[in-house]
C-alpha angles and dihedrals in degrees: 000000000000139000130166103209088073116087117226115251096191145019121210124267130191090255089062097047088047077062096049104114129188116222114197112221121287083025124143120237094166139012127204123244088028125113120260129233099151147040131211127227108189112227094175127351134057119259120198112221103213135185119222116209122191114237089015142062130284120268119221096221089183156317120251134191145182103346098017115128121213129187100018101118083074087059097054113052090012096242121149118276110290090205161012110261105193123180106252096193130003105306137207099200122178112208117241109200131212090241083063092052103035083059094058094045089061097049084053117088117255099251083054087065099050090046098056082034090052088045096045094048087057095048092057084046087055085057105049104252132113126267128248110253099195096127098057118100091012134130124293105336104210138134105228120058082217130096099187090074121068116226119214101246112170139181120246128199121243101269097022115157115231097187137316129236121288098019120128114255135220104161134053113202130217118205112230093170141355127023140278133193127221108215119188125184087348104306129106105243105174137013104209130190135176121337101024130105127218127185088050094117100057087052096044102052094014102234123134131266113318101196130349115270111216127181115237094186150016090303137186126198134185105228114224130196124220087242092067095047095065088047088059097046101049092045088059118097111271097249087050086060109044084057084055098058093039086050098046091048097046089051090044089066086054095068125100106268105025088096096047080062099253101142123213126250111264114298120252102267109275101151118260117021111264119263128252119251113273087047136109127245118276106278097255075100096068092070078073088073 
């Protein structure tokens, strides 16, 4: 893939092509279930992203070429690995490592990190397999690396109602204690606890509610505004970025009504428009290779 309006993040460099590996077809890059410590960047090949499901056959999730990352969820919120990632042709892979990630995680803002860790927590959920919880119980949850500057942080009843599905949304929240359920058509979808947002989705792709958010405790938020949000978002590394838009979006076509065909509201501005499942990364990746 190729696209002139991306700038390029990084030039190659001899460390990276001492990394560069060749997988013959049918090989394994990747297993699921397993830790990871690394990420793949395709230079050549296709690779096939499939979901193993005990007492059933595998799922071919999609198939992947040049710029496309693999692995790299893992990486992020240090999870094990969401899926197998097989050569589905011969591949030319460079190796991303977690020092290089976790590189990029430090120069993001911290509500940056909660958002891809949030996404990428839903996306697990979508497949069945449980989220990463490494934020829980840590140090001082909060969005902004300032102090100078006070953060709205409020108390919440036991039961409290946050906001119901389909209603438009103007605030994200970010649990500093207690928990809160996220209930959609009925069904309660996810159980969070501190350190993790919720109402990220509705301002990202600006779309309304989702699913309802209910306390379940004594609970306090930080209550985050959609402006910072985009400030956020444009202060995060490009290739950050670029995985939050593909995230949000991948998580969007899971909602009720996508597959009916009733398309979302423009998007808030991220740059190019997120690929469809089944497609590479935006080709900011590329300048990897």
């Amino acid at each position: 893939m190729s696209d002139s309006r991306f700038q390029p993040v990084h030039r190659p460099s001899a460390a990276l092509a001492s990394r560069r590996r060749r997988f013959a077809a049918g090989e394994i890059l990747m297993r699921q279930g397993d830790p990871g410590h690394s990420a793949w960047l395709v230079e050549s090949g296709e690779v096939d992203v499939i979901l193993e499901r005990p007492g059933d056959k595998p799922v071919r999730l999609s198939r992947l070429s040049r710029g496309a990352l693999v692995g790299e969820m893992a990486l992020i919120d240090q999870g094990p690995r969401s899926a197998t990632v097989r050569a589905a042709t011969a591949v030319i892979a460079t190796e991303l490592g977690h020092t290089t990630f976790r590189r990029m995680i430090d120069a993001a803002p911290p509500l940056g990190s909660y958002i891809l860790t949030t996404l990428i927590a839903a996306i697990r959920r979508l497949y069945g397999m449980p989220p990463c919880e490494r934020w829980e119980g840590s140090g001082e949850i909060r969005s902004q690396q300032s102090y100078s500057r006070v953060l709205n942080r409020r108390p919440f009843r036991e039961g409290h109602c946050f906001f119901k599905e389909g209603e438009l949304a103007s605030h994200v929240y970010l649990i500093q204690t207690g928990r809160v359920a996220i209930v959609q058509g009925g069904n309660r979808i996810a159980d969070l606890g501190a350190g993790r947002l919720f109402g990220e989705l509705a301002i990202l792709m600006n779309v309304p509610r989702a699913a309802t958010a209910i306390a379940q405790e004594q609970t306090t938020c930080e209550i985050i505004l959609r402006s910072d949000v985009e400030q956020a978002l444009a202060a995060m590394p490009p290739i950050l970025r670029t995985l939050t838009r593909f995230y949000a979006a991948q998580v969007a076509r899971s909602r009720p009504g996508h597959a009916a065909g009733k398309p979302p509201a423009a998007p808030m501005p991220m740059g190019k428009e997120a690929p469809m499942v089944g497609e590479a990364y935006p080709p900011e990746m590329d300048d990897f290779l």
